[in-house]
C-alpha positions in Angstrom: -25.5 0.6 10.6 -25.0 -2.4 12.9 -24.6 -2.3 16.7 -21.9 -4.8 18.4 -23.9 -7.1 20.9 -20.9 -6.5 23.4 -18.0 -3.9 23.7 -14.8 -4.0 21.7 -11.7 -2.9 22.5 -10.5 0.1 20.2 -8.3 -3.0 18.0 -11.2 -4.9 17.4 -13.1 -1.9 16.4 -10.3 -0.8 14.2 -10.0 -4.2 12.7 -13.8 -4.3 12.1 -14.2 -1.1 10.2 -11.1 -2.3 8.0 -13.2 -5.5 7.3 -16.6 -3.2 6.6 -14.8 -1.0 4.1 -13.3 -4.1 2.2 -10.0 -4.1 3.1 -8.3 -7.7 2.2 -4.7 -7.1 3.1 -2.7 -5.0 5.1 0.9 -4.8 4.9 2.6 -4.0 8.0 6.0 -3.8 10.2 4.7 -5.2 13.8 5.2 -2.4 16.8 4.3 -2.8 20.7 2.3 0.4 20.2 -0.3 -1.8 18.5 -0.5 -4.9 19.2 -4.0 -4.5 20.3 -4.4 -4.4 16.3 -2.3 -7.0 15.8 -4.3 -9.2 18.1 -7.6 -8.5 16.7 -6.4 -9.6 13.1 -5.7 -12.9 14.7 -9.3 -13.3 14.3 -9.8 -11.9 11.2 -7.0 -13.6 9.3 -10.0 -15.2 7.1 -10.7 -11.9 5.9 -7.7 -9.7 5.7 -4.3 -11.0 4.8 -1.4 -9.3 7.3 1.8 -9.2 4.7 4.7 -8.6 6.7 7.3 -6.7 5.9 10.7 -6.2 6.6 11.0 -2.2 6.4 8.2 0.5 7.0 9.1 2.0 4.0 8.5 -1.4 2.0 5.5 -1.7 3.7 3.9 1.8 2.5 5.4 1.6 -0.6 3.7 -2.2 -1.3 0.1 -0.2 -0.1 0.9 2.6 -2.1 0.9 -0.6 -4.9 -2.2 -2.2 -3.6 -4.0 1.4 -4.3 -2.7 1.6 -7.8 -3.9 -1.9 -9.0 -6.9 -2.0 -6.9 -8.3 1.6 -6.8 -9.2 0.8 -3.2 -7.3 2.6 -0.4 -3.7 0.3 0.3 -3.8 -0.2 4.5 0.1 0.2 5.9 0.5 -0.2 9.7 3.1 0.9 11.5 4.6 2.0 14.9 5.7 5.4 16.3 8.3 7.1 16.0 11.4 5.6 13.4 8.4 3.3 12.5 6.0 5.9 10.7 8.9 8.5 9.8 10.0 5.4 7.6 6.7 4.6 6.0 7.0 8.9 5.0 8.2 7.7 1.9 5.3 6.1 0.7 3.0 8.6 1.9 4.8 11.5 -0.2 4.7 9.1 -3.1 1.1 8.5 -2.5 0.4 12.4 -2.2 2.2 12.9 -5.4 0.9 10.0 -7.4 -2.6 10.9 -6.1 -2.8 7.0 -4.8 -5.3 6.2 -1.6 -3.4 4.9 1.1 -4.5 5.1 5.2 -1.0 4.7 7.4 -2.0 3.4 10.9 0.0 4.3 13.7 0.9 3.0 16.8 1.2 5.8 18.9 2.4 7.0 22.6 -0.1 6.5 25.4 -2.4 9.7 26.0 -1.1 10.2 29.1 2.7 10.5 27.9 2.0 13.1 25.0 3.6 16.4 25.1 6.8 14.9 27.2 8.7 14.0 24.3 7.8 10.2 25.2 9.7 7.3 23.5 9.4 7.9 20.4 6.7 10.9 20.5 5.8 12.5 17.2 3.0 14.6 16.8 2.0 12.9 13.1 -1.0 15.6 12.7 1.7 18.4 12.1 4.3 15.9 10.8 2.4 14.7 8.2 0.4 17.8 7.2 1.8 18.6 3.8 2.2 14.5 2.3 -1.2 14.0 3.1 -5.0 14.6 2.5 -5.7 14.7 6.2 -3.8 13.7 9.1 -5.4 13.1 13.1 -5.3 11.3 16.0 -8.1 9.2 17.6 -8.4 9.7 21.1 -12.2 8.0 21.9 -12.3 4.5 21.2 -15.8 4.6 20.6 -15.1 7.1 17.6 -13.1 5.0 15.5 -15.9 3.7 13.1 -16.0 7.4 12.8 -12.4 8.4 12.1 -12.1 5.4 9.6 -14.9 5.6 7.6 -13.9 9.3 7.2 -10.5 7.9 6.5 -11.6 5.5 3.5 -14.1 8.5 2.5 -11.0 11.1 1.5 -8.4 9.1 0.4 -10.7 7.9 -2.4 -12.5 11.1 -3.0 -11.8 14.3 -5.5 -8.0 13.7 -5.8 -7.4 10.1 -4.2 -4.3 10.3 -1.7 -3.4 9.3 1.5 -4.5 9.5 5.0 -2.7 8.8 8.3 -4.6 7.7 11.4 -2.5 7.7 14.9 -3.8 5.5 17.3 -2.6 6.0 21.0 -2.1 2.3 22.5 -3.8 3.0 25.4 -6.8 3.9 23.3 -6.9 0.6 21.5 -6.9 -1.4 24.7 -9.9 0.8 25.5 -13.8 -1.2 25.0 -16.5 1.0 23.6 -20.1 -0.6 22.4 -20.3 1.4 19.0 -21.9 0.7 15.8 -20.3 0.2 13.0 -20.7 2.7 10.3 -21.7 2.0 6.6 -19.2 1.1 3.8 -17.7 4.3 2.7 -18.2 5.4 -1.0 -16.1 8.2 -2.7 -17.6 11.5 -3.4 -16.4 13.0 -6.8 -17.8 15.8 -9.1 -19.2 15.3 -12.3 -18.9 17.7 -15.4 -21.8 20.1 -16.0 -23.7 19.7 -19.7 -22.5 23.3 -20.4 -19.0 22.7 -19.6 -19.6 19.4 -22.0 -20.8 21.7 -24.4 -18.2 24.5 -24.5 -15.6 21.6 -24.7 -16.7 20.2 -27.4 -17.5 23.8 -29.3 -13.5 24.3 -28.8 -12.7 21.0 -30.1 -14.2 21.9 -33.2 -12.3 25.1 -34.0 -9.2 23.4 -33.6 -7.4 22.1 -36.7 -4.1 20.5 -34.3 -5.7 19.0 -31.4 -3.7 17.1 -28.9 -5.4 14.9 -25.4 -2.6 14.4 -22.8 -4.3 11.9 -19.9 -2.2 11.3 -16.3 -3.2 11.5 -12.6 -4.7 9.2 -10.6 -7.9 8.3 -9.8 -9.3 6.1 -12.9 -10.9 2.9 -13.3 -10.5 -0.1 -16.4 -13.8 1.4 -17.6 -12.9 5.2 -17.2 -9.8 4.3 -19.6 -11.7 2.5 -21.6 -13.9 5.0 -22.2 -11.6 7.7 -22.8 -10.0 5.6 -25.1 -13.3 5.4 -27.2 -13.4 9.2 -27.0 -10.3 9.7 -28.3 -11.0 6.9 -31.2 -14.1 8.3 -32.4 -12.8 12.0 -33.0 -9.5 10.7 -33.7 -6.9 12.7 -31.5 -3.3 12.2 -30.9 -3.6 11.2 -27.3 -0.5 10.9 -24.8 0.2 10.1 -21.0 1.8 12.2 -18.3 4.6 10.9 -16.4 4.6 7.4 -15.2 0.7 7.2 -16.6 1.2 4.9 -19.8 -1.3 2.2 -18.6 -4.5 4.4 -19.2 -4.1 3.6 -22.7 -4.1 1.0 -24.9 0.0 1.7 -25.9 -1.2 0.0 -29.2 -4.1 1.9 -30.3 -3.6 3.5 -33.5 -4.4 6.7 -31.1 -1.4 6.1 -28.6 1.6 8.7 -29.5 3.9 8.2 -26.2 4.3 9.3 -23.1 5.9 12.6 -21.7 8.7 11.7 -19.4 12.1 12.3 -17.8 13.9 11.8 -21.6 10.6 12.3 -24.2 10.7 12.0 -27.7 11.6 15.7 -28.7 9.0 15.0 -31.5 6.4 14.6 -29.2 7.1 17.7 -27.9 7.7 19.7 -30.5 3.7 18.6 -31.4 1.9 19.5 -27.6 4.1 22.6 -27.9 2.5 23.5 -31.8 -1.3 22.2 -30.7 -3.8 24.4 -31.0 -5.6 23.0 -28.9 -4.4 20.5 -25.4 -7.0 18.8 -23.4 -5.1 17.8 -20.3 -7.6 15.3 -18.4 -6.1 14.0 -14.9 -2.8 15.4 -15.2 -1.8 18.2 -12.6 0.7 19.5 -15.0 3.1 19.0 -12.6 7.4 19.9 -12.8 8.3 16.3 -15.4 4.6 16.3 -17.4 5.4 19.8 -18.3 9.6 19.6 -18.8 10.5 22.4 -15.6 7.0 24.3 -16.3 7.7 25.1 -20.1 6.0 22.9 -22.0 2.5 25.0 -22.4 4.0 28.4 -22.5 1.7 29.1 -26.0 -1.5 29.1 -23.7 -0.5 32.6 -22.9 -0.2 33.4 -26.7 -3.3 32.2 -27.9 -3.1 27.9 -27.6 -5.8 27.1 -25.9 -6.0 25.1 -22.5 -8.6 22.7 -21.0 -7.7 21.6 -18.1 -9.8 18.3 -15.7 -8.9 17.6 -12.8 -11.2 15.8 -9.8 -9.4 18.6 -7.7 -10.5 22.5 -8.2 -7.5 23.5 -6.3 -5.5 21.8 -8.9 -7.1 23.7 -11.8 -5.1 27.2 -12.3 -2.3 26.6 -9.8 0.4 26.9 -12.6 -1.5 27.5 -15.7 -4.6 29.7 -16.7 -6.8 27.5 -18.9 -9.1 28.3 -21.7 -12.2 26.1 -19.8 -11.4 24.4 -16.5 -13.4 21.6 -15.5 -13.9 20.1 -11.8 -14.4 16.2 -12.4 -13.6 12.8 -11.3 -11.9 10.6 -14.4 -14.8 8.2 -14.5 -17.0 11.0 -14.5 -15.6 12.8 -17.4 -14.9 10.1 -19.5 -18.1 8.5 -19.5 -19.5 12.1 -20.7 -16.9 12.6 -23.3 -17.2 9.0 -24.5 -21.1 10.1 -24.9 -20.4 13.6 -26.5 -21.4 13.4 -30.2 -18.0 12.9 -32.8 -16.4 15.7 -34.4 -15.6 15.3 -38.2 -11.4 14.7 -37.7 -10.5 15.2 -41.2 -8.9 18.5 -40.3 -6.2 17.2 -37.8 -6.5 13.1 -39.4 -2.3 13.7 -41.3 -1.4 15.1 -37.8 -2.7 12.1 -36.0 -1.2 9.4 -37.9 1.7 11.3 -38.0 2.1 11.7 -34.4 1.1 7.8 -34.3 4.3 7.1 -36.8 7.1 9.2 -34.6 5.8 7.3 -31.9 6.2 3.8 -33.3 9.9 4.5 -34.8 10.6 6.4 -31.3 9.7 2.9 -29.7 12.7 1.1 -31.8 15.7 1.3 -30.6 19.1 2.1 -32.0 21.3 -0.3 -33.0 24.2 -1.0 -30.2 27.7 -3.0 -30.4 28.1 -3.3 -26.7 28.3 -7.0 -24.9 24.9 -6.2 -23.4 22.2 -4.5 -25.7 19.6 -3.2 -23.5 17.3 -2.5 -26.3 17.3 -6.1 -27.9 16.4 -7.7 -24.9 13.5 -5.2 -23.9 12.4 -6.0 -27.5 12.4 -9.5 -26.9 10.8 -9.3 -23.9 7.9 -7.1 -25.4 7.6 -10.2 -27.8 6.8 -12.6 -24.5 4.9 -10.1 -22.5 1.2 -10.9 -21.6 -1.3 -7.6 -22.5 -2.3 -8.0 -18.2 1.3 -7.9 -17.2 2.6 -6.0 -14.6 5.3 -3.2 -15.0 7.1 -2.0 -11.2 9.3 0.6 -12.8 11.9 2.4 -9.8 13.1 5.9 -10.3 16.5 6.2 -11.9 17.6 6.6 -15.5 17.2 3.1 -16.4 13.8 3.2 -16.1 13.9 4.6 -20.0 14.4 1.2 -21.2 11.1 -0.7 -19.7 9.2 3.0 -20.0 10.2 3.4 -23.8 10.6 0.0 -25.3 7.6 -1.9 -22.9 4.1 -1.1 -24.1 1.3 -1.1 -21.4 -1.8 -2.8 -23.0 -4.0 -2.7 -20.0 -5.4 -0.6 -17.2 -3.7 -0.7 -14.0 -1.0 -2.6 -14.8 2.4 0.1 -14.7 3.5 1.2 -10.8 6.1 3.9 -10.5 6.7 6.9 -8.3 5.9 10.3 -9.6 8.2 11.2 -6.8 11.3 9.9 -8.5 11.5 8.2 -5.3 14.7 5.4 -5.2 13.6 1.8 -3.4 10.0 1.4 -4.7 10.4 -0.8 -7.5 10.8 -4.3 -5.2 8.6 -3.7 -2.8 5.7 -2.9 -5.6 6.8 -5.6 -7.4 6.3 -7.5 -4.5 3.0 -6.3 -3.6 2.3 -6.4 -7.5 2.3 -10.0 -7.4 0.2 -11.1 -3.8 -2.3 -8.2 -5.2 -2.3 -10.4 -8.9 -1.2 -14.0 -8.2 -1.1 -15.7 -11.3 -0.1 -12.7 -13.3 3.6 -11.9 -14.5 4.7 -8.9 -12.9 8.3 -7.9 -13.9 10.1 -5.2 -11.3 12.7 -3.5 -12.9 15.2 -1.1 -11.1 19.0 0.0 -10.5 21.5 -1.2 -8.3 21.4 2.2 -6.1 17.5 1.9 -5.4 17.7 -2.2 -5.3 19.9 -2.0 -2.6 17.3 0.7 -1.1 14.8 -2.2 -0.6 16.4 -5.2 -1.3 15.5 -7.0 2.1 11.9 -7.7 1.1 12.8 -10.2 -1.0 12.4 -12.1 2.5 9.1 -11.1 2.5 8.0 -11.9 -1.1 10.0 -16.0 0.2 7.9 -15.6 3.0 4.3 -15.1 1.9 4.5 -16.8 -1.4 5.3 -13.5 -4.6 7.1 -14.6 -7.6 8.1 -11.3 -9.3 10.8 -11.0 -11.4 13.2 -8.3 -10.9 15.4 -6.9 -13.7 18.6 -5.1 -11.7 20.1 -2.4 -14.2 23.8 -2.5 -13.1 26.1 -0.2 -14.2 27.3 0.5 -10.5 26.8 4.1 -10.3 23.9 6.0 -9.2 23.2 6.8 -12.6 21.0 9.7 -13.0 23.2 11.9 -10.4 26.0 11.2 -12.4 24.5 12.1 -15.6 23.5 15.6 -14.0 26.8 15.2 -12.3 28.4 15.2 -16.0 25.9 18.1 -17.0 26.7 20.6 -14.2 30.6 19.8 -13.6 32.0 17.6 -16.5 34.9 15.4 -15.4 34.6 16.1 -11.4 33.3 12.8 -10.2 32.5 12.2 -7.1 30.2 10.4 -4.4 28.5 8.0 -7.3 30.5 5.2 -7.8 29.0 2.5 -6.0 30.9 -1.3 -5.4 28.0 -3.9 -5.7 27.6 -7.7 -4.4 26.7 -10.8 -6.8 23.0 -9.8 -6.8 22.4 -13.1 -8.1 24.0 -14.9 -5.0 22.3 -12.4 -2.9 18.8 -13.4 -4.2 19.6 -17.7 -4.0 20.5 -16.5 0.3 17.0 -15.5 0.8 16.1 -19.0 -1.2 15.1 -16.8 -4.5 16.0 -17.6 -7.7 19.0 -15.4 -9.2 20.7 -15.2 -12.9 23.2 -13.2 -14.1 23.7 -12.0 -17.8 26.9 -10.1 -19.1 25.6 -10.8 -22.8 22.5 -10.1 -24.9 22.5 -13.7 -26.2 22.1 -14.6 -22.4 18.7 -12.5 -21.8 16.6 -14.9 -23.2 17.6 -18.5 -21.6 18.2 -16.1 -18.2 14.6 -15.0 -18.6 13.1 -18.1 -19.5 14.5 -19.7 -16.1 13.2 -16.9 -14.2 9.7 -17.9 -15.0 9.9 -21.6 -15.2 11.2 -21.0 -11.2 7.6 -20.0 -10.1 9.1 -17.8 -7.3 10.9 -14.6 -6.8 13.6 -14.2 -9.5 16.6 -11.6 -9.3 17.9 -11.1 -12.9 21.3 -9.1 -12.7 22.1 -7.0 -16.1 25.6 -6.4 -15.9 25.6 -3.1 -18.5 28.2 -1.0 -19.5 28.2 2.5 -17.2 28.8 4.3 -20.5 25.5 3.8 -21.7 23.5 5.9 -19.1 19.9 5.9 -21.3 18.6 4.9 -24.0 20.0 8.2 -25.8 23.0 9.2 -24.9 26.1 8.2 -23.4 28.2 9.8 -20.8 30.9 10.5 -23.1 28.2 12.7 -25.1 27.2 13.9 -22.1 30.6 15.1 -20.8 31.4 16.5 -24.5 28.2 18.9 -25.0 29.3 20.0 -21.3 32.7 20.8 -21.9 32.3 22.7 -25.2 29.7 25.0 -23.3 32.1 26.1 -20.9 
């Protein structure tokens, strides 16, 4: 611990604990409540970048990003009030992605609380249920405390986010405080017996499966459970929006259990004997409305890992349930001796194969084939590129046809919330310059977060961003289609040039009706060296990559 010579006011001290726990960026919509922050990271613009955006909600969604790639906590700032009640979003999708994250809030002087003040919101109760822990910091001279607390659980157990309110009056406050240490993240590690019993069950089973999700790993802790899952040769897939733990091109990757799975997939987690589920929470898409490991109650057999013990049991009674962080676990399985695979080796390569003809797609007569051109981009992608993948049914073509080949390179919301694709995109590419990041998303949710294009101009990102548009809000009407077939209503949506909307923040914007466009359209977009809008103009009929809503309406109206 180091003492400051003189006092600090409560920004200083803030921006000094961000700089001892190795923050290097901050993204941030500037708020009078802080500007005592503000003015300390005048001084410390050698040390932390200030990105800033052009909507709280871009801002904690680009954080949210920053956690994701880096594994370090993503640092949003904010002000009261609208300010932080639009930077929710990211928070939930940090809580649900299991993502650190620390929101800082400007916040009303602490002699206005409890009037309703301009702007009052008491964030401790408001955010009580998106985040890991929520409080307000009323001492100046306790803010080394609060934030090395802060960086301590959002990286700990279950990663997640934090949000700090920080009265303004307080910041302008001086304290003479030391600084406290560099915070480092407290997980649990795997006992030898548990070790043992998991490995005695792996060797009764004849039809094992391995389904890895959550958050919460490193490169090495996917590395590693890669290896494991080599050496003893099990079928291995991700949970939802997970695909980048794995290698998608190991001979050991069998998909990836989404919003529209292969029904072959499965058909195989639901006939395993055995499913070790390490990371995942088994949440409501990972386990297809809470049906997908219904055998563990008639004899298939459940272990379950998690770096939360909370998590463990919630929904589904395992055989052996294991309390342990992901780079904890894997380096003890990767160290656990192999067991002879011959038994489930036909099941393994046959998962493999489904997998690999799953990942071709059908054959399409339309203007625009969708599934050509993600082929062809899969031909030009980089194994360290960058997938930003928005919520929406779209998302099937980049998610089924786009292999992730390293660690920490896919970002997408569990949440299934809209808008998130641009800004991570954006925050994709400061957090990785020199990489290609590619940002795909639909017209609904690019129109969600379209305006921080400005901010990717202004500070230098060059993603590009695919812009799926069928103008409809896509997966509503599909359920639309479901539920009351032929009743349309409130999902059409009338859309601008996207392409001319990119060039009038001085991006770079294409637009391609035909598949023999894709190509020469993409190839521009990179030679461009800056942000890129690339507008797919696709036919509303084809809603994913399986169905149409013809189909759709069909199977409806035959129920009824």
């Amino acid at each position: 611990m180091s003492q400051s010579a003189s006092p600090r006011t409560g920004g200083q001290l803030v921006v000094d604990a961000l700089k001892g726990h190795g923050a290097d960026m901050a993204f941030a919509v500037p708020g009078e409540s802080y500007l005592a922050v503000l003015d300390a990271l005048y001084d410390a613009s050698n040390a932390i970048r200030l990105i800033t955006c052009r909507h709280e909600a871009g801002a904690a969604n680009m954080a949210e990003a920053y956690g994701k790639l880096t594994g370090r906590p993503g640092i949003c700032m904010v002000t009261r009030g609208p300010g932080a009640c639009h930077a929710s979003i990211g928070l939930h999708n940090a809580f649900q992605d299991s993502t650190p994250l620390i929101l800082l809030i400007g916040q009303v002087g602490r002699g206005h609380r409890d009037r309703e003040a301009f702007q009052e919101v008491d964030y401790r109760r408001f955010f009580s249920q998106m985040t890991k822990w929520a409080a307000e910091i009323d001492d100046a001279a306790r803010i080394p405390e609060y934030l090395h607390r802060a960086f301590t659980v959002a990286t700990s157990g279950r990663p997640g986010p934090v949000a700090l309110a920080l009265p303004e009056d307080m910041l302008r406050d001086t304290a003479s405080v030391a600084d406290a240490p560099a915070y480092r993240p407290v997980r649990a590690h795997p006992g030898a017996r548990e070790m043992e019993t998991l490995r005695a069950l792996l060797a009764e089973a004849e039809r094992p499966f391995l389904l890895v999700g959550g958050g919460g790993w490193t490169p090495e802790a996917c590395r590693q459970i890669t290896a494991f899952a080599g050496l003893n040769d099990l079928p291995v897939c991700c949970s939802f929006r997970r695909q980048d733990i794995v290698d998608n091109g190991h001979p050991n990757y069998v998909g990836h259990v989404n919003t529209d799975p292969d029904p072959k997939l499965l058909e195989r987690l639901r006939a395993a004997d055995l499913v070790l589920v390490v990371g995942a929470r088994l949440g409501e898409i990972t386990t297809q409305g809470y049906t997908l490991f219904e055998r563990a109650a008639a004899g298939q057999k459940l272990i379950h890992v998690h770096a939360d013990g909370s998590v463990l049991g919630r929904v589904y009674a395992p055989t052996l349930a294991i309390e342990a962080g992901m780079p904890e676990f894997a380096e003890a399985a990767a160290q656990l001796p192999p067991i002879d695979p011959a038994p489930w080796g036909a099941w393994a390569r046959e998962a493999r194969e489904d997998y690999v003809a799953f990942s071709a797609p059908a054959p399409y007569s339309g203007a625009l084939d969708l599934g050509a051109c993600m082929l062809t981009l899969r031909a030009r992608l980089p194994a360290d590129a960058v997938l930003a993948v928005d919520a929406g049914n779209f998302s099937g073509w980049p998610m089924r046809f786009l292999p992730c080949r390293t660690p920490r390179t896919q970002l997408g919301p569990q949440s299934g919330a809209m808008g998130y694709g641009v800004p991570a995109a954006v925050a994709a590419s400061l957090v990785r310059p020199g990489r290609l990041v590619l940002g795909f998303v639909g017209d609904g949710g690019f129109l969600m977060s379209e305006q921080e294009i400005a901010t990717a101009v202004q500070h230098g990102a060059s993603p590009i961003l695919f812009v799926f548009n069928n103008g409809l809000y896509g997966t509503i009407r599909a359920h639309q289609e479901r539920s009351y077939p032929g009743r349309v209503v409130g999902t059409d949506l009338s859309n601008p040039d996207f392409a001319a909307l990119a060039r009038s923040f001085g991006a770079h914007g294409e637009t391609v009706e035909r598949t023999a466009e894709f190509v020469p359209a993409f190839e521009r977009a990179v030679a461009a060296r800056k942000l890129a809008v690339i507008d797919l103009r696709m036919d509303p009929e084809v809603i994913s990559t399986r169905t149409t809503l013809s189909a759709i309406r069909a199977r409806a109206t035959a129920r009824r």
